[in-house]
Structure formats: structure tokens, C-alpha cells
C-alpha positions as CSV (number, residue, x, y, z in Angstrom):
1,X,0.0,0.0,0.0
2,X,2.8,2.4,0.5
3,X,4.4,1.7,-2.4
4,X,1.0,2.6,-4.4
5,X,1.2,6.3,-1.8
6,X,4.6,7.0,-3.2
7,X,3.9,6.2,-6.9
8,X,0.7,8.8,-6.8
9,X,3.0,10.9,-4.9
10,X,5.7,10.5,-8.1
11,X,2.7,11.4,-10.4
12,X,1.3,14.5,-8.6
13,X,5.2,16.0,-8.5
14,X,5.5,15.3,-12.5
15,X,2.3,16.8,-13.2
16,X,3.1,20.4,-11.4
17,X,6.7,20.3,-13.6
18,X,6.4,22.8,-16.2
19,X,6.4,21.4,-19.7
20,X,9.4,22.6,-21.1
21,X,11.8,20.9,-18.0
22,X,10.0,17.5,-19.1
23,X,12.5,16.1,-21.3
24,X,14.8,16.8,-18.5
25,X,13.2,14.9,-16.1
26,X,12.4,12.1,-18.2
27,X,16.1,11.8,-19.1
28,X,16.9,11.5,-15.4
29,X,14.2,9.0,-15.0
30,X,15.7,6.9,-18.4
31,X,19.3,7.0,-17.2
32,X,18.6,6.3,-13.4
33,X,16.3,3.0,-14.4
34,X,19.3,1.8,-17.0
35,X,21.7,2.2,-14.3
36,X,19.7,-0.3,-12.3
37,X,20.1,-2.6,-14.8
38,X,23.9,-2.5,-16.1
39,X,23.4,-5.0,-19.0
40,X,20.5,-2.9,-20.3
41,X,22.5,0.2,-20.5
42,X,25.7,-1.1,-21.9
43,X,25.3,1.1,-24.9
44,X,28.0,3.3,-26.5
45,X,28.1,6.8,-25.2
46,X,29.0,9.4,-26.8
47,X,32.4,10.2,-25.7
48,X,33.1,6.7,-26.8
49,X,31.4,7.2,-30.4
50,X,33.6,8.2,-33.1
51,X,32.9,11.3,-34.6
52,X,30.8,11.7,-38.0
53,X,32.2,13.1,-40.8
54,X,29.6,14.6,-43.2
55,X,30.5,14.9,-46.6
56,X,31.5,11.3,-47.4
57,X,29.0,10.7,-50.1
58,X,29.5,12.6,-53.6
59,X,26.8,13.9,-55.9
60,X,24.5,16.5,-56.2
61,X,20.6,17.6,-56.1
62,X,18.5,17.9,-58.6
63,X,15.6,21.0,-58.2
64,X,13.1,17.7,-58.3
65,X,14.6,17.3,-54.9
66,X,13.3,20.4,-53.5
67,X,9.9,19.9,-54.9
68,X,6.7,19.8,-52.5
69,X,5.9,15.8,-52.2
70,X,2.9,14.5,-54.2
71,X,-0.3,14.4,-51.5
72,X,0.0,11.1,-52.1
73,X,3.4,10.6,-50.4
74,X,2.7,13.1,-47.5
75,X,-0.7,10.7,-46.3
76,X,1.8,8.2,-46.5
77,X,3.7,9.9,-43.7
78,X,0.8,11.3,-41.2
């Protein structure tokens, strides 16, 4: 039963956060559960990524690129 308390407790705290510190919470929430779990969160951070290097691939764009999608293809995506 206290365990049920403290969750609605949990909830009532996250619902007077303002909406734009969300994301910030939610990480903290993410990262503290995978850290309970060390096998979960064996993932590669990004200190340990190599960098990216854009401009690998050659070629150009054409002006069709730039051209508003058929209706068609933008139902496809809603």
C-alpha cells in the first residue's frame, strides 16, 4: 500500500513540472532506471562514439529534390 502512496505521490510532483523541464526529467528517470540494470545500458556513449564526418558521399541535387511531395506521399507519412 505504500508503495501505491509514493507512486501517486511520483505522479502529482510530475504533473506540477512545467512542460518545457519535461524532457529533463524524463532523461533523469531513463538513465537512473538503466543504471539499475547494467546489462541494459551497456550502450556506446558518446564520448566513446567516433565522430561523424559529413560529406563522405559525392553527388548532387537535382531541383526535383526540392519539390513539394505528391499528397500522395505526404498521407503516406501522417
Amino acid at each position: 500500500m505504500a508503495e501505491f502512496m509514493l507512486i501517486e505521490k511520483i505522479i502529482q510532483e510530475l504533473q506540477a513540472i512545467p512542460e518545457d523541464k519535461l524532457t529533463e526529467i524524463y532523461d533523469l528517470i531513463h538513465y537512473f532506471r538503466l543504471g539499475l540494470n547494467p546489462e541494459k545500458s551497456a550502450t556506446v556513449t558518446d564520448n566513446e562514439a567516433e565522430p561523424r564526418r559529413p560529406g563522405l558521399l559525392t553527388g548532387e541535387l537535382s531541383d526535383a529534390f526540392f519539390e513539394p511531395l505528391p499528397e500522395e506521399e505526404l498521407q503516406r507519412w501522417e
